[in-house]
Backbone as CSV, one residue per row, in Angstrom:
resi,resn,N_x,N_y,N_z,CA_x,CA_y,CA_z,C_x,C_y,C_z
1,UNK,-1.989,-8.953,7.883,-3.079,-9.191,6.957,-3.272,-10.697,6.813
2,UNK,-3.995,-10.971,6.954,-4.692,-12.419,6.509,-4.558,-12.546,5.204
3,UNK,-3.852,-14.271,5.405,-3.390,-14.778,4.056,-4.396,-15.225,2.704
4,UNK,-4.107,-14.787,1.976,-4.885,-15.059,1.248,-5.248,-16.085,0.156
5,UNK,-6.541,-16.943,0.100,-6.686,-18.177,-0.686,-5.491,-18.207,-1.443
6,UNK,-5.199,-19.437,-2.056,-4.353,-19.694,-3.359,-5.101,-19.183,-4.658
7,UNK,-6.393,-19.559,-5.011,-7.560,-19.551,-6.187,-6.397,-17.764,-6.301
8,UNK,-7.092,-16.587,-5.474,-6.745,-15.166,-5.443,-5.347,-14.796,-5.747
9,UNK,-4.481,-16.041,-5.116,-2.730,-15.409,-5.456,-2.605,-15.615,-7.163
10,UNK,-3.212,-16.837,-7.301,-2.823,-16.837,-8.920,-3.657,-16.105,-9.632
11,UNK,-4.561,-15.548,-9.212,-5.427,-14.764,-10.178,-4.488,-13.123,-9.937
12,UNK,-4.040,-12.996,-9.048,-3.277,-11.805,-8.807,-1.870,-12.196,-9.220
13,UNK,-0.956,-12.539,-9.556,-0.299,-12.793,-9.894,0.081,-12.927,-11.587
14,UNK,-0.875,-13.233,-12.014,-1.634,-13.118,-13.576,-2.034,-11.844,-13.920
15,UNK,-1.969,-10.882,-12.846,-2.980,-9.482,-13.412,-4.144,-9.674,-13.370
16,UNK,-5.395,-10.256,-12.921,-6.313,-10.850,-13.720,-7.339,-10.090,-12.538
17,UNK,-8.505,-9.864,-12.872,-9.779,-9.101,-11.589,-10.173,-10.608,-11.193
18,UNK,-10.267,-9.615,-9.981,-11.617,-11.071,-9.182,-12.866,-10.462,-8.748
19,UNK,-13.653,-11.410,-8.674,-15.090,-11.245,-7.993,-15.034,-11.275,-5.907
20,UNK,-15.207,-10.306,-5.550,-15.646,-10.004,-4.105,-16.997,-9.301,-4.021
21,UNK,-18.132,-10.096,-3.435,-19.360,-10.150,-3.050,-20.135,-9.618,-3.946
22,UNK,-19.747,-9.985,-5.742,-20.614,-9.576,-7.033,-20.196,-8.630,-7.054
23,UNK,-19.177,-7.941,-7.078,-18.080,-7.110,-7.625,-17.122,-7.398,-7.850
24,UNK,-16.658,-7.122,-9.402,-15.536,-7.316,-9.928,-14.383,-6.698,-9.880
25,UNK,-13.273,-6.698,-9.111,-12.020,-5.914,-8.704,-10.833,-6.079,-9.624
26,UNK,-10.635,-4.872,-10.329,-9.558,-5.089,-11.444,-8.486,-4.329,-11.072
27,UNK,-7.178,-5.006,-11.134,-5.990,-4.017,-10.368,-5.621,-2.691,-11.333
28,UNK,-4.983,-1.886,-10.215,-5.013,-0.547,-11.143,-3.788,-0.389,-12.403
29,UNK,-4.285,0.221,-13.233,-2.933,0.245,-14.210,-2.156,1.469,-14.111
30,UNK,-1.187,1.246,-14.918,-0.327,2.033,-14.845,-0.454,3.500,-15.392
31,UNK,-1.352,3.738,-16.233,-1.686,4.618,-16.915,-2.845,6.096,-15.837
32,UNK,-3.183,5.361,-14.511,-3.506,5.974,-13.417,-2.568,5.728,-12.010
33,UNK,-1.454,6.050,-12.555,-0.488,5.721,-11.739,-0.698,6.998,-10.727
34,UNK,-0.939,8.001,-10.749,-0.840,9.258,-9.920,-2.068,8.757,-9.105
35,UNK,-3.608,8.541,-9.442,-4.612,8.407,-8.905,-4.319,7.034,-7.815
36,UNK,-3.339,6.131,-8.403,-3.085,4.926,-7.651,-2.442,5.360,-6.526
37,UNK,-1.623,5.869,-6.325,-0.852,6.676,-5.335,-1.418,7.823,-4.099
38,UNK,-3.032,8.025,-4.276,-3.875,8.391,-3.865,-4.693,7.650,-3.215
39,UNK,-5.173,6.431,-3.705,-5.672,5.519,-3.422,-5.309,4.643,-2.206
40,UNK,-3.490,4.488,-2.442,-2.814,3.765,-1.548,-2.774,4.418,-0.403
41,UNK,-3.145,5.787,-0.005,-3.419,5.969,1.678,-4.046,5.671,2.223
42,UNK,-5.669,5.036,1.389,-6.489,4.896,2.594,-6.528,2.934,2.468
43,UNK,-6.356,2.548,1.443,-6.008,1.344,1.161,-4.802,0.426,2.044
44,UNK,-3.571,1.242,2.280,-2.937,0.603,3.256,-2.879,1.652,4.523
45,UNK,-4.144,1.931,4.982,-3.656,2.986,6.374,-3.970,1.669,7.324
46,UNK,-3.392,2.225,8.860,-3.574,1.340,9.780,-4.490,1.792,10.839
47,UNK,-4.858,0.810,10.685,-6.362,0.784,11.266,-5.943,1.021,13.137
48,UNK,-4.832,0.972,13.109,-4.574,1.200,14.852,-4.080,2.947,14.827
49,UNK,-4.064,3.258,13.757,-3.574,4.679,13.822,-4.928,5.573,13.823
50,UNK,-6.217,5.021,13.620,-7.240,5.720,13.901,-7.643,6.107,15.505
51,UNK,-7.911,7.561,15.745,-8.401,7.580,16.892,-9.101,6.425,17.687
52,UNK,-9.150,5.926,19.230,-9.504,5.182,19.765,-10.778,4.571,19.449
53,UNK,-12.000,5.927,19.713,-13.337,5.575,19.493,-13.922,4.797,18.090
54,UNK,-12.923,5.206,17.273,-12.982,5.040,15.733,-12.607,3.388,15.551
55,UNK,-11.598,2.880,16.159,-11.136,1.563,16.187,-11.414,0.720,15.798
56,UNK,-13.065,0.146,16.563,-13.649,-0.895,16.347,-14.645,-0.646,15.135
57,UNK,-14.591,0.637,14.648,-15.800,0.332,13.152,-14.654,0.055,12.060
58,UNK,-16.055,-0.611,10.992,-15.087,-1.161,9.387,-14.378,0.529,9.441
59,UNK,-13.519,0.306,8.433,-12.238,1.106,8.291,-13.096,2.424,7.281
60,UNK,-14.009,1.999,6.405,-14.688,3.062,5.817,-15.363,3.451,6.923
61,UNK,-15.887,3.262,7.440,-17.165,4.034,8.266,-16.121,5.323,9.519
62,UNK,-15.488,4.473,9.722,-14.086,5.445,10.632,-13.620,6.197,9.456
63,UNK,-13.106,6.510,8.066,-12.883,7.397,7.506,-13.985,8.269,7.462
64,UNK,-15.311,7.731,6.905,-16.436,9.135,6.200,-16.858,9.349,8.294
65,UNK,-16.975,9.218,9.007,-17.152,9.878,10.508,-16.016,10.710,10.891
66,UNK,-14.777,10.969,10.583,-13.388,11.002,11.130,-13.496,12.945,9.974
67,UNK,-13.846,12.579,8.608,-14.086,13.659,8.145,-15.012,14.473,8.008
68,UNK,-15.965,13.956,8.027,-17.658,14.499,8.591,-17.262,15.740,9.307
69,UNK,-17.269,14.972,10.491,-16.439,15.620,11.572,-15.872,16.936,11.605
70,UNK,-14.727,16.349,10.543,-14.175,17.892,10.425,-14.568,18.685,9.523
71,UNK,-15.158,18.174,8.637,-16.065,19.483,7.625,-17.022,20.289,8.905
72,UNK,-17.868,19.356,9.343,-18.609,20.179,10.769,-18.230,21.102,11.229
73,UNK,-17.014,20.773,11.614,-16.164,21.839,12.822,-15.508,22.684,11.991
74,UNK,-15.379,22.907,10.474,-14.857,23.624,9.682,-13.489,23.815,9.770
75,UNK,-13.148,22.599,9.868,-11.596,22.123,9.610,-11.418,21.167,8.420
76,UNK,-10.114,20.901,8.076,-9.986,20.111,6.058,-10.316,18.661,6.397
77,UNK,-10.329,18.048,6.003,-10.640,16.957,5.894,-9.259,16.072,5.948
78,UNK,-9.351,14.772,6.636,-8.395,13.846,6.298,-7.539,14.077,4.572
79,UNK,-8.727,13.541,3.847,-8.943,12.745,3.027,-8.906,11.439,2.601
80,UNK,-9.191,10.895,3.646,-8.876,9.259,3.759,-10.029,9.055,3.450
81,UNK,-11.417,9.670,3.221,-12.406,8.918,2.869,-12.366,8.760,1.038
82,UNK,-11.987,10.421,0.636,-11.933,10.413,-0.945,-10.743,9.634,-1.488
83,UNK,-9.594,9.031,-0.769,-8.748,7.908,-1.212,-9.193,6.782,-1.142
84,UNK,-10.410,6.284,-0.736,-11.000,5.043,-0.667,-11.631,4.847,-1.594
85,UNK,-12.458,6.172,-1.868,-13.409,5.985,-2.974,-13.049,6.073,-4.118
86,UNK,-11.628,6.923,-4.264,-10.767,6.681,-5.667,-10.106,5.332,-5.776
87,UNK,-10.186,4.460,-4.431,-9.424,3.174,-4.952,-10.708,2.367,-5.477
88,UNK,-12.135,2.278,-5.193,-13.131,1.894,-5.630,-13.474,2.227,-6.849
89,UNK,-12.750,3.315,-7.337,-13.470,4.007,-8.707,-12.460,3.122,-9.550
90,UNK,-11.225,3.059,-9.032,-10.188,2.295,-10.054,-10.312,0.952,-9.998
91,UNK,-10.772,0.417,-8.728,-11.021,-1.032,-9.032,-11.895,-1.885,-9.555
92,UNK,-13.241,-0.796,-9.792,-14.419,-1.302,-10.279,-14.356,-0.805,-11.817
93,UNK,-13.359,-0.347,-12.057,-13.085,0.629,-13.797,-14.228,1.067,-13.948
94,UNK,-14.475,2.314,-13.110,-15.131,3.209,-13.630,-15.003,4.275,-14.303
95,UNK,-13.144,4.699,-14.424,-12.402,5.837,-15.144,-12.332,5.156,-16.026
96,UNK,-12.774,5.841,-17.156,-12.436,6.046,-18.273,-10.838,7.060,-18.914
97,UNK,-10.424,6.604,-19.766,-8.892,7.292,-20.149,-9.037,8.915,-19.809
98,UNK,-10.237,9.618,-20.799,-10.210,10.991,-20.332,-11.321,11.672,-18.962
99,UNK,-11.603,10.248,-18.658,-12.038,11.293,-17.327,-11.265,11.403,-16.010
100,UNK,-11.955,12.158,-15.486,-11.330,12.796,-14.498,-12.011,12.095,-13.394
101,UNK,-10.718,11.602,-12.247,-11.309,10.644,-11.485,-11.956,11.335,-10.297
102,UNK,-11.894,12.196,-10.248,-12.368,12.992,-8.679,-13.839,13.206,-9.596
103,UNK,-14.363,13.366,-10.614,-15.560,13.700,-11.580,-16.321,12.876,-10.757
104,UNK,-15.415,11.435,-11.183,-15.965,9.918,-11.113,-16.533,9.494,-9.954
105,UNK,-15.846,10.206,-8.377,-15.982,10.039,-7.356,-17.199,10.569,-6.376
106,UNK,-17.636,11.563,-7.481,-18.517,12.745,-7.099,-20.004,11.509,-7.175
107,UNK,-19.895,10.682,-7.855,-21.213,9.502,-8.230,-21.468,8.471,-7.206
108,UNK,-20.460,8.824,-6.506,-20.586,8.093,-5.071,-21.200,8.651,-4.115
109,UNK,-22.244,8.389,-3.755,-23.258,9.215,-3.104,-23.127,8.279,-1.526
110,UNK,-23.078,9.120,-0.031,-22.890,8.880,0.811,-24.343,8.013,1.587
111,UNK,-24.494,7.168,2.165,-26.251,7.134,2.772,-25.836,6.703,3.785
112,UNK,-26.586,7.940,4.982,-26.249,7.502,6.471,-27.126,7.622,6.922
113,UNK,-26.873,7.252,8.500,-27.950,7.099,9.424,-28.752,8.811,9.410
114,UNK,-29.992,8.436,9.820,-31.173,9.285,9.815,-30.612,10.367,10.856
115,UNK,-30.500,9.432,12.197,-30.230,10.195,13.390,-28.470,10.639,13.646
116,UNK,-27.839,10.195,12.427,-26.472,10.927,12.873,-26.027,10.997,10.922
117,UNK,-25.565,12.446,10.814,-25.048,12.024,9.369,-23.435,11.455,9.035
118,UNK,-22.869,11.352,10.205,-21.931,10.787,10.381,-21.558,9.596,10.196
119,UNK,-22.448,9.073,10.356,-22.697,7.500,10.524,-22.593,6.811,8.662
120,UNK,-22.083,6.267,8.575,-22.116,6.407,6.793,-22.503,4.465,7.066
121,UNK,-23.834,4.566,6.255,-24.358,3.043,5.913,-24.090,2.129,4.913
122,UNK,-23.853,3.045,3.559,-23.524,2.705,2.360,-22.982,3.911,1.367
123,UNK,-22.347,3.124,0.526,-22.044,3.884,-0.583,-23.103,3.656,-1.906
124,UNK,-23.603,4.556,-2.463,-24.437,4.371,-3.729,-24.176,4.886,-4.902
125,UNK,-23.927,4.300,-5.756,-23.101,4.746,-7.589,-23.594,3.455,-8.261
126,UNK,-23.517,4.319,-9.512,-23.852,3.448,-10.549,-22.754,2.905,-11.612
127,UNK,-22.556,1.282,-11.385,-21.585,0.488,-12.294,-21.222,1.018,-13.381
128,UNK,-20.002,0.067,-14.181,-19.325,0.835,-15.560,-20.990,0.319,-16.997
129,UNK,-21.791,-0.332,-16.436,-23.301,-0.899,-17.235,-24.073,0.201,-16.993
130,UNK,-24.172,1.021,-15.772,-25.189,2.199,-15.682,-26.034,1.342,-14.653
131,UNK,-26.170,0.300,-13.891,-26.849,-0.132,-13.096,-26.427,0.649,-11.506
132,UNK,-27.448,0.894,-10.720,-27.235,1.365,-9.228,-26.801,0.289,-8.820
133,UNK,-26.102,0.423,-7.701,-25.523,-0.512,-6.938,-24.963,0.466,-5.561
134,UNK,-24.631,-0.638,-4.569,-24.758,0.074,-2.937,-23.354,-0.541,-2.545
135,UNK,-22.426,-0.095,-2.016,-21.393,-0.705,-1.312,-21.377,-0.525,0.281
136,UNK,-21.585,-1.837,1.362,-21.601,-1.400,2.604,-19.933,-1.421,3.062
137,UNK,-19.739,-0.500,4.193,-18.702,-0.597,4.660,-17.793,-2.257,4.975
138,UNK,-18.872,-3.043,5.313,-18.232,-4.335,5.499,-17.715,-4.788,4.188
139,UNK,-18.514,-4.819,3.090,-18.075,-4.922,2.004,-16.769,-4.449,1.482
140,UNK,-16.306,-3.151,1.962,-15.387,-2.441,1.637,-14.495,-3.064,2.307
141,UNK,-14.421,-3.591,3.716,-13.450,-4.191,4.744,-12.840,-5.485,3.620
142,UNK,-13.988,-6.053,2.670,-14.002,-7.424,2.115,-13.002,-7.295,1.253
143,UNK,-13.024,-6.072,0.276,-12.313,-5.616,-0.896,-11.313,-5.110,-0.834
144,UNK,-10.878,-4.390,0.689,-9.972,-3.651,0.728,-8.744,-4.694,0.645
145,UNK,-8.727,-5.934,0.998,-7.997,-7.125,0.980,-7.088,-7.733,-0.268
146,UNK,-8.673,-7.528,-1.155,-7.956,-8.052,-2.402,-7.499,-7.101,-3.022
147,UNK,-7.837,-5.499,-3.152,-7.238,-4.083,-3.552,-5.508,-4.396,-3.454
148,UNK,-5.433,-4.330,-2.026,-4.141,-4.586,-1.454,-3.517,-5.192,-2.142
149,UNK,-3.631,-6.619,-2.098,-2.653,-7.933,-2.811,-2.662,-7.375,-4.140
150,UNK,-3.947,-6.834,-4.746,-3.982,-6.619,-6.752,-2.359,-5.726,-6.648
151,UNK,-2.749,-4.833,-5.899,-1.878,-3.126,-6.595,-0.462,-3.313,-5.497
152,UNK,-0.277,-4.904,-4.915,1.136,-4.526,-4.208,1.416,-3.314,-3.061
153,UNK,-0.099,-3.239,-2.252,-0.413,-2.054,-0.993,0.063,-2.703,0.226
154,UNK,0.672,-2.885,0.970,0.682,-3.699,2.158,-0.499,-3.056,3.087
155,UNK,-0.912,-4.073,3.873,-1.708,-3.825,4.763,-1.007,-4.277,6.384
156,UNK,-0.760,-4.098,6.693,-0.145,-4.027,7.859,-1.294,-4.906,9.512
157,UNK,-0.408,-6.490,9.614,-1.109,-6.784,10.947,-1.972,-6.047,11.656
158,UNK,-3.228,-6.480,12.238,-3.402,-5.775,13.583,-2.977,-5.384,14.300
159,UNK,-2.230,-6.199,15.132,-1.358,-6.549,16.007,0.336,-5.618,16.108
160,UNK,0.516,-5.311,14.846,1.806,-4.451,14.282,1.134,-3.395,15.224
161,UNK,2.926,-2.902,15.795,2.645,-1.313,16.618,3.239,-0.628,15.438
162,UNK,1.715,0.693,15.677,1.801,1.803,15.017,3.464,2.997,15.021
163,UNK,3.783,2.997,16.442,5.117,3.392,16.374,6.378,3.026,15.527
164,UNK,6.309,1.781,16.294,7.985,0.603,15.413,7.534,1.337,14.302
165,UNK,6.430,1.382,13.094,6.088,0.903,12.055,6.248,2.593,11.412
166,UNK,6.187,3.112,11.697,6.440,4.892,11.585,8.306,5.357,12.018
167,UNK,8.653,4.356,12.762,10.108,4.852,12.980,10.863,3.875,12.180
168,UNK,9.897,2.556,11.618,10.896,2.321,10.484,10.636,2.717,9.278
169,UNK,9.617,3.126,8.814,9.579,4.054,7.795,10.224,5.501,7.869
170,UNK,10.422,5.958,8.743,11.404,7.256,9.420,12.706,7.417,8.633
171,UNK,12.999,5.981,9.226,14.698,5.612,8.966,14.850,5.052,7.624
172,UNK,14.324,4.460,7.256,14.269,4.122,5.861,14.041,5.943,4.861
173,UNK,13.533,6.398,5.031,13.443,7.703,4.561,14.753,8.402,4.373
174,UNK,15.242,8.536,5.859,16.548,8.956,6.245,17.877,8.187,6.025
175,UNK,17.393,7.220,5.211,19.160,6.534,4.714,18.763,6.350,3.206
176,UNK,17.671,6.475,2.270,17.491,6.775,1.438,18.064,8.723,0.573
177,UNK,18.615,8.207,-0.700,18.688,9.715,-1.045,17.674,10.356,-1.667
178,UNK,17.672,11.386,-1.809,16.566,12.470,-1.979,16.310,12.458,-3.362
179,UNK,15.156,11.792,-4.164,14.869,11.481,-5.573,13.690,12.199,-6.237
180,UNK,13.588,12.616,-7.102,12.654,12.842,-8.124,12.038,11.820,-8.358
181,UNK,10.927,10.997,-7.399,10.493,9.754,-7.985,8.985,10.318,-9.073
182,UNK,9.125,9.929,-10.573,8.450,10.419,-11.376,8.205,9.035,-12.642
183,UNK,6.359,9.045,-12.385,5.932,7.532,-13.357,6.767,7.395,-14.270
184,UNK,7.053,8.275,-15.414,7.081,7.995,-16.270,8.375,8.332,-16.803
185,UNK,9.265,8.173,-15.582,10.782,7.699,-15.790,10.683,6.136,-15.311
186,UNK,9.697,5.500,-14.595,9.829,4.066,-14.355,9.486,3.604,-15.690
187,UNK,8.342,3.886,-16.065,7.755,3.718,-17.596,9.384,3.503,-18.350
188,UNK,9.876,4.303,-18.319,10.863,4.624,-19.189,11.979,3.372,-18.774
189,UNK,12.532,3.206,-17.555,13.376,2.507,-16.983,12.378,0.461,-17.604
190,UNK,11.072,0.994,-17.426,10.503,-0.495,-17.252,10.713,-0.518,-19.513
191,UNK,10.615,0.066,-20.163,11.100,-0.317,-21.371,12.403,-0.699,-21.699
192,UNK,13.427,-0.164,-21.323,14.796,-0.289,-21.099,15.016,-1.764,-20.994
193,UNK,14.557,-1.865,-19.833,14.650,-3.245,-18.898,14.261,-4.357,-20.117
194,UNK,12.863,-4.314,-20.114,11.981,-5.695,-21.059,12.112,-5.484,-22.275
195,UNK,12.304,-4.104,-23.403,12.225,-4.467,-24.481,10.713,-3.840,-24.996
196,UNK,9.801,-3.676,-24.042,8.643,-3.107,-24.144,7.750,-2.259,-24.648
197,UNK,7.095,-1.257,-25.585,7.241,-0.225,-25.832,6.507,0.442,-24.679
198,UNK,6.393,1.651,-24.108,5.888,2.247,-23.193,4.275,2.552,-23.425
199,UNK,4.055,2.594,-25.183,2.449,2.553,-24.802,2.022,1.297,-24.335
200,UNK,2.482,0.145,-24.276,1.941,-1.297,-23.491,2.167,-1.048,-22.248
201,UNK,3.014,-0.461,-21.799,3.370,-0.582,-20.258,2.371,-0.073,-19.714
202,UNK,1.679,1.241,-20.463,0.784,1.973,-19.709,-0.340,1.232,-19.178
203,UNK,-0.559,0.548,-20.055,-1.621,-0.654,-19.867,-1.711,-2.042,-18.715
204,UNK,-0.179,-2.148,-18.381,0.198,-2.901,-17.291,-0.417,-2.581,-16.044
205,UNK,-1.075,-3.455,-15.563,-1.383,-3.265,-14.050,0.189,-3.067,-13.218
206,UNK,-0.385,-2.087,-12.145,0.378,-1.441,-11.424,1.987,-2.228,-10.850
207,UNK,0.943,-3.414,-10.051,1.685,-4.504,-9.528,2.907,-5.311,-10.419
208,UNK,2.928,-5.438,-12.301,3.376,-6.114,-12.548,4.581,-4.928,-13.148
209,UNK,4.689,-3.697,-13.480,5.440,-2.531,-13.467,6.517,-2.728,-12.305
210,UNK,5.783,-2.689,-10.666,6.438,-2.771,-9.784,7.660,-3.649,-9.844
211,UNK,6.828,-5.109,-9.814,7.396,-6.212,-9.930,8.733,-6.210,-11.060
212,UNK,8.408,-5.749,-12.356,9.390,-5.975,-13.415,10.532,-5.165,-12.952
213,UNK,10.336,-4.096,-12.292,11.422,-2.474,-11.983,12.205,-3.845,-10.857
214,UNK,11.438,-4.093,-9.744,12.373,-4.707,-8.748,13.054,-5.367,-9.198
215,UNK,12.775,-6.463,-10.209,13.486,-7.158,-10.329,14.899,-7.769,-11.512
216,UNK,14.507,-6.369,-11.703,15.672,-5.699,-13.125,16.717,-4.901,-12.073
217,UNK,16.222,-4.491,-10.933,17.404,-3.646,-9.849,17.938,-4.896,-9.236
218,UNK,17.319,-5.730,-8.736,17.806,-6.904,-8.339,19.294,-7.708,-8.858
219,UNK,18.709,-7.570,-10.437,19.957,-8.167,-11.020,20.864,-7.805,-11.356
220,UNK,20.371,-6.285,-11.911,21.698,-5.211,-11.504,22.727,-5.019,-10.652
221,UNK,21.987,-4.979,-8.870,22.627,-5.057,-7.749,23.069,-6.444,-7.277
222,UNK,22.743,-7.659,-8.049,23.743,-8.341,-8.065,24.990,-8.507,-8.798
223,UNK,24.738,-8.078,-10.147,25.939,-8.203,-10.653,27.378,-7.528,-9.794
224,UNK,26.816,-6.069,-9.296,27.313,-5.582,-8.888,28.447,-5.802,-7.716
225,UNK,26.818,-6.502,-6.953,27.973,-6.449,-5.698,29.012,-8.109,-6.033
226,UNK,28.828,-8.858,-6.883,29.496,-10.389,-7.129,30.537,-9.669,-7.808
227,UNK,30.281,-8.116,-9.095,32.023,-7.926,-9.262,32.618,-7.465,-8.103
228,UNK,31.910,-6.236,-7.071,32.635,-5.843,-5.859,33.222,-7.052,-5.076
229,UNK,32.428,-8.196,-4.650,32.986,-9.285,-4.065,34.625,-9.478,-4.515
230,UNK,34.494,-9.650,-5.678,35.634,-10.281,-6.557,36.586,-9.809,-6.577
231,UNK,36.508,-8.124,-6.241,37.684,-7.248,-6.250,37.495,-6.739,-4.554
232,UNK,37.851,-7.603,-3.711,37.617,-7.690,-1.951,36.921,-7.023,-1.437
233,UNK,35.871,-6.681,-1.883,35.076,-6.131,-1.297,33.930,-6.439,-0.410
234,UNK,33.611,-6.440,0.851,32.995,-6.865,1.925,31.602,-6.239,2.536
235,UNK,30.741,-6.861,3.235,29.558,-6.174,3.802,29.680,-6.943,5.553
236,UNK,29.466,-5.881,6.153,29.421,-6.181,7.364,28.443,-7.371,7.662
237,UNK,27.083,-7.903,7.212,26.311,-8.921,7.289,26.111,-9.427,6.259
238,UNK,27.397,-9.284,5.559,27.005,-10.494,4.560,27.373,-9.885,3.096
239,UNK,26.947,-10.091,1.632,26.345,-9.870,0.749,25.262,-9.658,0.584
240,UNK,24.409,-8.220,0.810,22.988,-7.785,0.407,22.047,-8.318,-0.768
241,UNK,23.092,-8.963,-1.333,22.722,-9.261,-2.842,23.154,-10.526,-3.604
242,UNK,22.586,-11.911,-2.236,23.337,-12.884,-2.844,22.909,-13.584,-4.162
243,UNK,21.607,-13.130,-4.937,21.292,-13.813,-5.650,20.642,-12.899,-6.830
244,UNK,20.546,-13.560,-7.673,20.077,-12.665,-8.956,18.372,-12.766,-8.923
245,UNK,17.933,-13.426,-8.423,16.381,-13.885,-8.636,15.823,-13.400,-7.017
246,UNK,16.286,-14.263,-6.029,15.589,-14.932,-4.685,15.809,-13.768,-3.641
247,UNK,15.346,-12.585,-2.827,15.702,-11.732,-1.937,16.089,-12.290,-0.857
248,UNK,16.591,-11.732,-0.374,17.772,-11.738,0.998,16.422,-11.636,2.120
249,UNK,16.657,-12.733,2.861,15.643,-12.560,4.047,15.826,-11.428,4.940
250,UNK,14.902,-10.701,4.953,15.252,-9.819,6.119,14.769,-10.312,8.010
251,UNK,15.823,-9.524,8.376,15.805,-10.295,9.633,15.969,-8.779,10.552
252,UNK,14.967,-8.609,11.790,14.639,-8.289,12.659,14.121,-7.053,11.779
253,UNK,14.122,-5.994,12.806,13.604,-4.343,12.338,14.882,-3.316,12.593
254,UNK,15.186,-2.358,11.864,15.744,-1.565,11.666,15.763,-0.746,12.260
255,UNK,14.483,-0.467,13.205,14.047,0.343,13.698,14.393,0.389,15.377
256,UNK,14.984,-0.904,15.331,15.468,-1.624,17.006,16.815,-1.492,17.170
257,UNK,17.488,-1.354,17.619,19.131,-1.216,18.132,19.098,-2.997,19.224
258,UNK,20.385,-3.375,19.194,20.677,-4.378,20.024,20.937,-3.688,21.191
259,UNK,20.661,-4.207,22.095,20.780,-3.944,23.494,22.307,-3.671,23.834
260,UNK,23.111,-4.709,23.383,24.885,-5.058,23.928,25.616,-4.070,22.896
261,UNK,24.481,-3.082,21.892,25.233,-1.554,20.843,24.627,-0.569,21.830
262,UNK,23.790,-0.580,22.922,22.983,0.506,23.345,24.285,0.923,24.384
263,UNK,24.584,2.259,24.695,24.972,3.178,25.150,26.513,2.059,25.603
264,UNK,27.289,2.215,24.632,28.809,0.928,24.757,28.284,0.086,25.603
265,UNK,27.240,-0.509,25.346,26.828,-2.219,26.343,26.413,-1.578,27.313
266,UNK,26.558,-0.687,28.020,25.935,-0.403,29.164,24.975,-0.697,29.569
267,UNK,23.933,-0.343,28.541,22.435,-1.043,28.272,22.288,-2.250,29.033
268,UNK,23.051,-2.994,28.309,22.376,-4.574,28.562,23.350,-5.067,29.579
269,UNK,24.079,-4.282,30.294,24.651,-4.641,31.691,23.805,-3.828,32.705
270,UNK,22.850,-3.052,32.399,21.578,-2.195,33.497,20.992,-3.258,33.373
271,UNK,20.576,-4.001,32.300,18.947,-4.972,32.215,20.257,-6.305,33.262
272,UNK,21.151,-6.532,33.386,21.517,-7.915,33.800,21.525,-7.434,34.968
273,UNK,22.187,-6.267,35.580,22.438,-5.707,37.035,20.750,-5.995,37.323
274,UNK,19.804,-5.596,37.091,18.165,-5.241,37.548,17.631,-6.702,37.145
275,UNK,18.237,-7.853,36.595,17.691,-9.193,37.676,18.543,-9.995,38.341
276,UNK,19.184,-9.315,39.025,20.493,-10.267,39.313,19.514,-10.232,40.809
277,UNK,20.069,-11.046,41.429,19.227,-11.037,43.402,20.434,-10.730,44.248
């Protein structure tokens, strides 16, 4: 992902909305934490994981064609187009506390080409003022940027292979234990932590929830491992947890084995045998 201005880090960093092309983008709170989590599929999908033909269009126009599609052929839908438009509904605050955001989504009216209905030109809904307004797919390419950075979505290089990037999420899955991850035990954990009461938290944008949880485990798992240190206790690369504040650089992918661990070295005595002359 392309780095983004300084002006945008501190305005994201603050919690604070920004303006992208006379739209105002406000990060999501916590209080649509389920809908946020909906949002984040089509917000951080990778754009190399779309079918070939699909590739080169903005990333909306490859979702509403990709499901078109399959409503046509009377198959389900992705839903990567209605996770886009729920991240638009939350970023432009168009939910209101008791509505219902799929209601909200329904106001998003599709406008496509004449000669293909596939073809999606714009989006058309009316602002949290009641004014019409049109969102083009490029536009969406514009926003999907700052969405990302607001709500802590990664967006993933171009250039990143779709594989590596699925077998290290694989493995990360698979050395993780099997959790009940549920909002409003973080809610609960994020009062604990700060002192907070939980009806404010609800109100917290997404990103700064995140942020507070990490970095209350952080200091936890340092204390931890500095008493384990103390009573000889060792990590094969190191201390995971050398610091109470600053993360541990990560270094290479997880997802790669060293060559001289592949099959007892064998490996990397085939790759030396096959350039030797």
């Amino acid at each position: 992902m392309e780095e983004l201005p300084r002006k945008y880090k501190k305005l994201i960093n603050q919690y604070k909305p920004i303006e992208v092309d006379g739209f105002m983008l406000y990060p999501f709170t916590v209080e649509r934490y389920e809908e946020y989590l909906v949002a984040s599929n089509a917000i951080g999908y990778m754009q190399q994981q779309l079918p070939i033909q699909l590739m080169s269009m903005p990333i909306l126009s490859a979702f509403f064609k990709m499901d078109a599609e399959r409503v046509i052929r009377g198959e389900s839908p992705t839903g990567l187009y209605t996770s886009a438009v729920v991240a638009l509904a939350l970023a432009l605050r168009l939910v209101k506390t008791d509505d219902d955001i799929f209601e909200v989504c329904k106001g998003f009216v599709p406008i496509t080409s004449q000669n293909d209905p596939t073809q999606l030109k714009a989006l058309a809904f009316n602002d949290a003022e009641g004014n019409a307004r049109t969102i083009t797919p490029i536009q969406f390419a514009n926003m999907r940027q700052i969405i990302a950075a607001q709500n802590g979505i990664q967006i993933h290089d171009e250039l990143d292979n779709p594989e590596l990037v699925q077998a290290e999420q694989d493995l990360a899955e698979k050395k993780a234990p099997k959790l009940e991850m549920r909002p409003e035990d973080m809610i609960e954990a994020a009062a604990v932590f700060t002192g907070v009461e939980e009806e404010e938290i609800y109100g917290w944008a997404v990103l700064k929830l995140s942020r507070r949880l990490e970095m209350s485990r952080r200091i936890l798992d340092y204390a931890i491992c500095a008493i384990s240190e103390g009573n000889g206790a060792s990590w094969k690369s190191g201390n995971p947890v050398p610091h109470p504040i600053f993360a541990r650089k990560k270094e290479g992918s997880d997802a790669l084995m060293d060559m001289s661990k592949f099959a007892g070295g064998q490996g990397l005595q085939a790759m030396k045998d096959a350039g030797a002359i």
